[in-house]
C-alpha positions as CSV (number, residue, x, y, z in Angstrom):
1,X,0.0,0.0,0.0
2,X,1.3,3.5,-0.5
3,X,1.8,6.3,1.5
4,X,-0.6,8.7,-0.8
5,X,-3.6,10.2,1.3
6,X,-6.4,7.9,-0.3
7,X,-9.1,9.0,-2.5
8,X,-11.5,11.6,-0.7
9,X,-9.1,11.7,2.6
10,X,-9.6,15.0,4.3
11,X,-6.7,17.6,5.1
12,X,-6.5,19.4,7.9
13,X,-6.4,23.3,6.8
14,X,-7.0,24.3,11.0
15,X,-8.5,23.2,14.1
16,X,-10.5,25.0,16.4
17,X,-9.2,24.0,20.7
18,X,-11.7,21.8,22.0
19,X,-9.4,21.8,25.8
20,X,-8.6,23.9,28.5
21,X,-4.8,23.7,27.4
22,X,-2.9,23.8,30.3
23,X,-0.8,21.0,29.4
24,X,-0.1,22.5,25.8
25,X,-0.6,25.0,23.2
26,X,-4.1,25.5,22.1
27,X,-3.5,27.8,19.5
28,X,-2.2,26.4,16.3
29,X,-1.4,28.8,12.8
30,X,-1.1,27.3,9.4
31,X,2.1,25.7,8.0
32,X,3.4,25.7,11.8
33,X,3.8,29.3,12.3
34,X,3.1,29.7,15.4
35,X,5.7,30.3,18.1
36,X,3.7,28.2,20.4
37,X,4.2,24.0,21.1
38,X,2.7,21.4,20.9
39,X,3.9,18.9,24.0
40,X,3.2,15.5,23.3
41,X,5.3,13.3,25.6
42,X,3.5,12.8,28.5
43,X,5.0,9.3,29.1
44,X,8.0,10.5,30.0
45,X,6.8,13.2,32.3
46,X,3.7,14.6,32.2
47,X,2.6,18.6,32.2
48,X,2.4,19.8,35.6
49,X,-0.7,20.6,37.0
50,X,-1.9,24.1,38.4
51,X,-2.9,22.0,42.4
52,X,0.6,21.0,41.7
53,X,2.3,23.5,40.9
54,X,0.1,25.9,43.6
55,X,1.1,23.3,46.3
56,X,4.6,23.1,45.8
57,X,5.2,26.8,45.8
58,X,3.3,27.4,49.0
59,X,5.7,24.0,50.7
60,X,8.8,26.0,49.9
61,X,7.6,29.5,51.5
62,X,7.5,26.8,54.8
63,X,10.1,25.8,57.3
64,X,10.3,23.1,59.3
65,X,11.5,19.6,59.0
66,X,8.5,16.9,59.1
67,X,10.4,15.0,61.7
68,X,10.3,17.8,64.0
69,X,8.2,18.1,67.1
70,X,7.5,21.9,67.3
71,X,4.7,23.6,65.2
72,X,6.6,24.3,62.0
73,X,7.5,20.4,62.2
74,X,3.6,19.6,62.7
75,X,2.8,21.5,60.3
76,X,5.1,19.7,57.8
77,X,4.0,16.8,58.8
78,X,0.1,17.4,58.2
79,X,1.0,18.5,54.8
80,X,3.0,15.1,54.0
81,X,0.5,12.7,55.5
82,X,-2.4,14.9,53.6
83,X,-0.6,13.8,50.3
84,X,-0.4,10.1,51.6
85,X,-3.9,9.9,52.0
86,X,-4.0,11.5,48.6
87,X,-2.0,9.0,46.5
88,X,-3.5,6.3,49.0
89,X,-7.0,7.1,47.5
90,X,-5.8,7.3,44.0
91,X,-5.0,3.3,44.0
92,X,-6.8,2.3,46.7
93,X,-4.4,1.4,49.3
94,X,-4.0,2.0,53.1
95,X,-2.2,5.2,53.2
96,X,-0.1,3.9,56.2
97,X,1.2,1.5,53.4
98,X,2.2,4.3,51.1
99,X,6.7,4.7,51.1
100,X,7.5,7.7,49.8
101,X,11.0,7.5,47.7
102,X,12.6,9.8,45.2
103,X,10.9,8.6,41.8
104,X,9.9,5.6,40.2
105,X,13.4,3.8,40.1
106,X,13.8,4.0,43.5
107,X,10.4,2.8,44.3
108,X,11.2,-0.3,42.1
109,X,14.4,-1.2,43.6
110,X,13.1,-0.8,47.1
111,X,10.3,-3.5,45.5
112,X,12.9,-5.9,43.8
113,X,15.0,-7.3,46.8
114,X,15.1,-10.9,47.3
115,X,14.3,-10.4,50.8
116,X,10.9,-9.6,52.5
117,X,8.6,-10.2,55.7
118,X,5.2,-11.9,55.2
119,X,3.0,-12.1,57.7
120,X,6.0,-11.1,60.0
121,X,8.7,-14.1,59.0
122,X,11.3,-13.6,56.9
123,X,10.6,-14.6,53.1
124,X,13.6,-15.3,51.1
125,X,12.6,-15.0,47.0
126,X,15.2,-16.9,45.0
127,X,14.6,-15.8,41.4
128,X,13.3,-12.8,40.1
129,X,10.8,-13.1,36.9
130,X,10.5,-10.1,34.8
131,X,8.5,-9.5,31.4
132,X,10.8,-8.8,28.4
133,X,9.4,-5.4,28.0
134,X,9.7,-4.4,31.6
135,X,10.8,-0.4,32.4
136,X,14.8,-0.8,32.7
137,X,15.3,0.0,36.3
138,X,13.1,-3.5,36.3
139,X,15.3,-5.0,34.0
140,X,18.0,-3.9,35.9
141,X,16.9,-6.9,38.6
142,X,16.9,-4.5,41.7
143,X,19.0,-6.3,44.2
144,X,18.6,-9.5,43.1
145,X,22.3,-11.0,41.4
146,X,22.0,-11.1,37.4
147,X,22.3,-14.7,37.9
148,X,19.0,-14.9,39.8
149,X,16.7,-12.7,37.6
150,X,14.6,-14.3,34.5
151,X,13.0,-12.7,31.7
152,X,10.1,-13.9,30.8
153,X,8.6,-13.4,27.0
154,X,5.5,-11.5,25.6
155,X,3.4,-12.1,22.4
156,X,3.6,-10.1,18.9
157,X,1.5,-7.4,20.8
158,X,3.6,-7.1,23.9
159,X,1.3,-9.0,26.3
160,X,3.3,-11.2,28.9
161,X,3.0,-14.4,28.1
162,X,0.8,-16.0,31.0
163,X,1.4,-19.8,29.9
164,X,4.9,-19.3,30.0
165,X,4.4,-17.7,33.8
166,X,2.6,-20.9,34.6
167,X,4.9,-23.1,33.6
168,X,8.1,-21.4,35.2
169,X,6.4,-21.0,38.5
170,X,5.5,-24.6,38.4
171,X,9.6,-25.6,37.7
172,X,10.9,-23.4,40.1
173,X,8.6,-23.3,42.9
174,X,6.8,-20.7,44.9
175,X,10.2,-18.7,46.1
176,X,10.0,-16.3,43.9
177,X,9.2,-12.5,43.1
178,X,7.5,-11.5,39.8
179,X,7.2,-8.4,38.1
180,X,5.0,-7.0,35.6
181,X,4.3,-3.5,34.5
182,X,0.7,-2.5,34.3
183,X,1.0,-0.7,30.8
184,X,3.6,-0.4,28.7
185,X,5.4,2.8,28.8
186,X,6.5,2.8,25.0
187,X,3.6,1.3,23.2
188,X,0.7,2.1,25.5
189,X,0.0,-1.5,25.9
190,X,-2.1,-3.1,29.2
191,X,-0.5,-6.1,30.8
192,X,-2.8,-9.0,32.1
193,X,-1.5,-8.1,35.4
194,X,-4.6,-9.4,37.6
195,X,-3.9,-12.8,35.9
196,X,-0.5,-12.7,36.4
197,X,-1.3,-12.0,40.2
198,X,-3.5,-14.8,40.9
199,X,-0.6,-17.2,39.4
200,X,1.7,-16.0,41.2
201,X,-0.2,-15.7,44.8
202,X,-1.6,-19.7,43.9
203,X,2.3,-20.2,43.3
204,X,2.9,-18.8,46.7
205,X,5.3,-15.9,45.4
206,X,5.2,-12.4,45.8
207,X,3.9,-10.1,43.0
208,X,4.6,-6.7,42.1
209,X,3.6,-4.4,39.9
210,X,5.1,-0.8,38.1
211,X,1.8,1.3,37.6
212,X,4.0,4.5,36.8
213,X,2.3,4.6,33.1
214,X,-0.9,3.7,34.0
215,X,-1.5,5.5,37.1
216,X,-3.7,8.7,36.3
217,X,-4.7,7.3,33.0
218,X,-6.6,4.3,33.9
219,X,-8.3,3.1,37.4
220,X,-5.4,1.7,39.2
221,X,-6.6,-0.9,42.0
222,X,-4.2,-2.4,44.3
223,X,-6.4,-4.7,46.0
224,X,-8.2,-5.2,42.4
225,X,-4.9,-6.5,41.0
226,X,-4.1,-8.4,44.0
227,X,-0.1,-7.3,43.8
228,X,1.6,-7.2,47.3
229,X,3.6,-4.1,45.7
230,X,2.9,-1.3,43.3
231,X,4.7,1.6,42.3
232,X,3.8,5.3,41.3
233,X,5.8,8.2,40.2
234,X,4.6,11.7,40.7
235,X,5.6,13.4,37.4
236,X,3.6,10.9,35.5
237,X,0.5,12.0,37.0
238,X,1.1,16.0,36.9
239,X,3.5,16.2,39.7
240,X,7.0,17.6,40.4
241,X,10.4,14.9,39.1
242,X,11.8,13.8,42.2
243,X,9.1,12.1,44.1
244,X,7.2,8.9,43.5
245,X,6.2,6.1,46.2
246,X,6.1,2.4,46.6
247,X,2.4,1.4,47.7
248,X,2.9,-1.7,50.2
249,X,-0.1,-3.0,49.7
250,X,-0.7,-6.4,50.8
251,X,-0.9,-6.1,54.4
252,X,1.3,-8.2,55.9
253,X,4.2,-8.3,53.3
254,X,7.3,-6.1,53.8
255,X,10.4,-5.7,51.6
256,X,13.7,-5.1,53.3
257,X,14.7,-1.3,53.4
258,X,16.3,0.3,50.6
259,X,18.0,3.0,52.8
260,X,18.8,2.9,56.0
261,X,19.9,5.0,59.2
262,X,17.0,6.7,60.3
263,X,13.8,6.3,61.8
264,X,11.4,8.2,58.5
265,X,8.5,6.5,56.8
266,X,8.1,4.0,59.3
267,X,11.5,3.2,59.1
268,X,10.7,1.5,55.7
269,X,13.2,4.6,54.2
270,X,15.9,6.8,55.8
271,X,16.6,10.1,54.8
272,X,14.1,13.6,55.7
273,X,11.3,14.0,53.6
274,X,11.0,16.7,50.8
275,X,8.0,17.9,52.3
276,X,7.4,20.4,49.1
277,X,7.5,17.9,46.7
278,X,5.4,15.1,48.9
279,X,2.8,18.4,49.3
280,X,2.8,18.8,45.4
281,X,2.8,15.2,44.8
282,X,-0.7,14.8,46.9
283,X,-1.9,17.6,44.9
284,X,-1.4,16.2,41.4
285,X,-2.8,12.9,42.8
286,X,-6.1,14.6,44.0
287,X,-6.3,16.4,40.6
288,X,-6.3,13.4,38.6
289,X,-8.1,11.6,40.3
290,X,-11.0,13.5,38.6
291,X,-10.0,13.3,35.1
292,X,-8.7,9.2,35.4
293,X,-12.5,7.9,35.7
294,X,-13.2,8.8,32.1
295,X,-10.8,8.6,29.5
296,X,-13.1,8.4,26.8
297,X,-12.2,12.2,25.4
298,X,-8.4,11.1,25.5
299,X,-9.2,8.1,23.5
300,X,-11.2,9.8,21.0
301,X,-8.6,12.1,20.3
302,X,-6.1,8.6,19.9
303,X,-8.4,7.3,17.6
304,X,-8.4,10.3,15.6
305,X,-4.7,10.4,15.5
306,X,-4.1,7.0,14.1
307,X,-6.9,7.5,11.3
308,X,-4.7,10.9,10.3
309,X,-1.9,8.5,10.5
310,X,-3.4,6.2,8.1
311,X,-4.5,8.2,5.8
312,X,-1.2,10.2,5.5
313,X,0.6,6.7,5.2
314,X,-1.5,2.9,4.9
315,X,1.7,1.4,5.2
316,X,2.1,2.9,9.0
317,X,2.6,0.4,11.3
318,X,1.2,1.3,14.8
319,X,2.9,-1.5,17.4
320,X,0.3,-2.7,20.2
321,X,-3.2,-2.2,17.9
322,X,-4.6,-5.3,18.5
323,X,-4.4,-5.3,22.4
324,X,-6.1,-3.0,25.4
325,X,-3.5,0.0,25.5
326,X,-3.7,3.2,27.6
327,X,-6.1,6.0,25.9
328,X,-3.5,8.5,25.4
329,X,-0.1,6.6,23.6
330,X,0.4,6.0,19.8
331,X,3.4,3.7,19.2
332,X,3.6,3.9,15.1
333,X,6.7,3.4,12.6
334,X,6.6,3.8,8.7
335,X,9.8,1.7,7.0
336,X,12.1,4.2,5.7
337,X,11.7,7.2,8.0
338,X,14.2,7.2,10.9
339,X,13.3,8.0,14.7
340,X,16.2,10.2,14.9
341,X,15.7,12.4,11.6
342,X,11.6,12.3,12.2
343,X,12.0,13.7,16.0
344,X,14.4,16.6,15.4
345,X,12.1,17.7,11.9
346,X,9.1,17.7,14.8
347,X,11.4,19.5,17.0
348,X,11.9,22.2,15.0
349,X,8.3,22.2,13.8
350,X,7.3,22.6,17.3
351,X,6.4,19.2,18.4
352,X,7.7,17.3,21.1
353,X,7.4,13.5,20.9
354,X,9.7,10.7,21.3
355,X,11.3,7.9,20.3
356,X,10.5,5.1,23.2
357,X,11.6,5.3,26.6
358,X,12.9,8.9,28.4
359,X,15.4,7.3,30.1
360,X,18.4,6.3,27.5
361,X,20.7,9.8,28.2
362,X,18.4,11.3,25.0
363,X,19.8,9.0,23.1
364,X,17.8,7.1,20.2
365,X,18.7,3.2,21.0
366,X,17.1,0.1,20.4
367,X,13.9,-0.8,21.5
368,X,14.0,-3.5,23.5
369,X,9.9,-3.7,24.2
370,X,9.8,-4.1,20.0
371,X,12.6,-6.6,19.9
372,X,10.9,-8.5,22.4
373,X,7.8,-8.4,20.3
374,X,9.4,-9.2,17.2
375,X,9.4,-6.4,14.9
376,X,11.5,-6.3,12.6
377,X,15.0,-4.1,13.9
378,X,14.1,-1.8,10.4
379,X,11.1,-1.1,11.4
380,X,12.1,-0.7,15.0
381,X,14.4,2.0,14.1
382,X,11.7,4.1,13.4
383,X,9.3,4.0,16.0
384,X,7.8,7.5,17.0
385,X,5.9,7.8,20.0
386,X,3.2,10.4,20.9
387,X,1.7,10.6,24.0
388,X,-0.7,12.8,25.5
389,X,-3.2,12.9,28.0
390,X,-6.3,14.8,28.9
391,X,-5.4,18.7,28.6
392,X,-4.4,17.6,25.0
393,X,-6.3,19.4,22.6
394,X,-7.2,18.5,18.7
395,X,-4.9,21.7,18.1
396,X,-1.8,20.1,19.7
397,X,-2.3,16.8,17.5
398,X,-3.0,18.5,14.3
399,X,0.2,20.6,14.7
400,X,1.5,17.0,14.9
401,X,-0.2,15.6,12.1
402,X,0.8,18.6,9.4
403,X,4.4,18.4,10.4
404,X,4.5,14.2,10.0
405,X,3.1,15.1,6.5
406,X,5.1,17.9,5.1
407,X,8.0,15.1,6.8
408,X,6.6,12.2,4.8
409,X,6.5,14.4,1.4
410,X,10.0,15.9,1.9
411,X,11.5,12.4,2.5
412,X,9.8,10.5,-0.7
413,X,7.9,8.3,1.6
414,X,4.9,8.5,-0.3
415,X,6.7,7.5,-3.8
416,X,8.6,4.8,-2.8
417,X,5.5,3.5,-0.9
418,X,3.7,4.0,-3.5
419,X,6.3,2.2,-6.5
């Protein structure tokens, strides 16, 4: 098939904002003229939101460590348990099982230790079992030695591989810790993770799960899922970079501390709070928490997207269509147009996507979630991903859509497509 619009195809000539904006540009000029951008990378950190951003500036007008017993201290405490009971309420946990931690990473590695308390005894996991298209700091087997940690393959549409769960937790025994991402951060995808959980818990293992993507985008439930640990990052869901939290929350399962030498967050993690980030943190989870029950209007601006896309080019491949994948993430390559040439054309037409994961140093690599779905390393080369979420306006995509097109046309896509 070629890469020609097909017959009767619509152009987009302007858009008219159909969103409040705050996460992007709403207004959008012809032929890219506009000084304004369009932000479309919310996987890797989305835009701040104003109950954020409101929240952390009034935490750093306060003194006062939280860990202090005079008023100021108080005070800094009330403000950090607030946001505990905030993100609590966001997954559904038992804020006293919330663990603040610096981000995401942290979270995971505080997660991924081979040793635990259940029930109050000592639990020793001897193997680590990770999906093939796991976040990196997952890969990355936490504190488990490489020797002990297992990957653990997907299908063609980046779904773990349940069967092959089963059949390694029947060889190895109930000993073990699995991890499974709920959605995929580069294609969007939605991992069977409440399966996963009930295999794992009948194994007698422990289960945990990295909800950083889906978080704020999709109903997260903890007890739903039936993990014993899940993980959340702040500037996924509007909030500041720096803060995130490890939800404990089976209630009886522990894993050993991360950092150690002092007696903050129950003694779970060392080190004094960053009470301003915390307070923002709680904020952005409160926020979302109103826009996460309905992500229809995100989705219907997906769908749109990846009819643009097909009509520009039929020969776009978009990775993940076939499975249930987060409303606001468009995976998509087209053979002969590279990720690296296609993102800094965007750039400098205003648009700001990527090529997979944030966390590479910036640099275009490999995608190891397509390998491990076996696209074809050409094809992988090329894979541009736009992701958005609900202040994303038609505007913001369409200023996407005319610069992937005048792209297209410059390169010869179209022709050679089309020969």
């Amino acid at each position: 098939m070629g890469c020609g619009e097909r017959s009767g195809s619509p152009r987009i000539e302007g858009v008219v904002s159909v969103g409040p904006g705050s996460g992007g540009p709403s207004a959008v000029e012809r032929d890219g003229v506009s000084g304004e951008r369009a932000f479309l990378d919310w996987n890797a950190g989305a835009p701040m939101g104003a109950a954020a951003r409101a929240a952390l500036v009034s935490a750093l007008d306060r003194v006062g460590n939280a860990s202090s017993v005079h008023a100021e201290g108080r005070a800094a405490r009330n403000l950090v348990e607030g946001a505990r009971r905030s993100v609590a309420a966001l997954v559904g946990a038992d804020p006293e099982r919330v663990l603040f931690t610096s981000g995401g990473t942290e979270a995971n590695a505080t997660a991924l230790t081979p040793d635990h308390k259940v029930g109050g005894k000592p639990f020793r996991a001897r193997r680590l079992f990770v999906s093939a298209v796991e976040h990196p700091s997952v890969l990355a087997g936490g504190r488990f030695a490489a020797e002990d940690v297992e990957t653990l393959p997907v299908d063609g549409a980046g779904r773990l591989d349940l069967a092959a769960l089963e059949r390694r937790l029947a060889a190895f025994g109930g000993d073990v810790l699995v991890s499974v991402m709920a959605a995929n951060n580069e294609t969007g995808v939605i991992e069977p993770v409440a399966e996963a959980a009930a295999l794992v818990k009948a194994a007698g293992g422990l289960f945990h799960v990295d909800a950083v993507q889906a978080v704020g985008k999709i109903p997260v439930s903890a007890a739903a899922i039936g993990a014993d640990y899940l993980t959340v990052s702040a500037h996924k869901i509007g909030g500041p970079q720096g803060v995130g939290a490890l939800v404990l929350a089976a209630p009886d399962t522990e894993p050993a501390a991360l950092l150690t030498g002092g007696g903050q967050e129950r003694r779970r993690r060392a080190g004094t709070e960053p009470v301003a980030l915390i307070g923002a943190f709680g904020a952005a989870a409160a926020e979302i928490a109103e826009h996460v029950a309905d992500g229809r209007a995100v989705r219907r601006l997906r769908d749109w997207l990846e009819g643009r896309l097909d009509l520009i080019c039929p020969a776009t491949v978009i990775f993940g269509r076939e499975a249930v994948r987060l409303p606001g993430t468009v995976s998509f390559a087209v053979e002969g147009v590279s990720a690296e040439t296609a993102m800094i054309a965007l750039d400098l037409a205003g648009v700001a996507v990527s090529s997979g994961s944030a966390c590479s140093s910036g640099k275009v690599l490999p995608s190891h979630v397509l390998a491990a779905m076996g696209v074809d390393p050409a094809l992988a080369k090329g894979a541009i991903r736009v992701s958005f979420g609900w202040s994303t306006t038609e505007g913001d995509l369409a200023r996407f859509v005319e610069a992937w097109t005048r792209l297209v046309e410059r390169l010869g896509v179209r022709a050679r497509h089309a020969a």
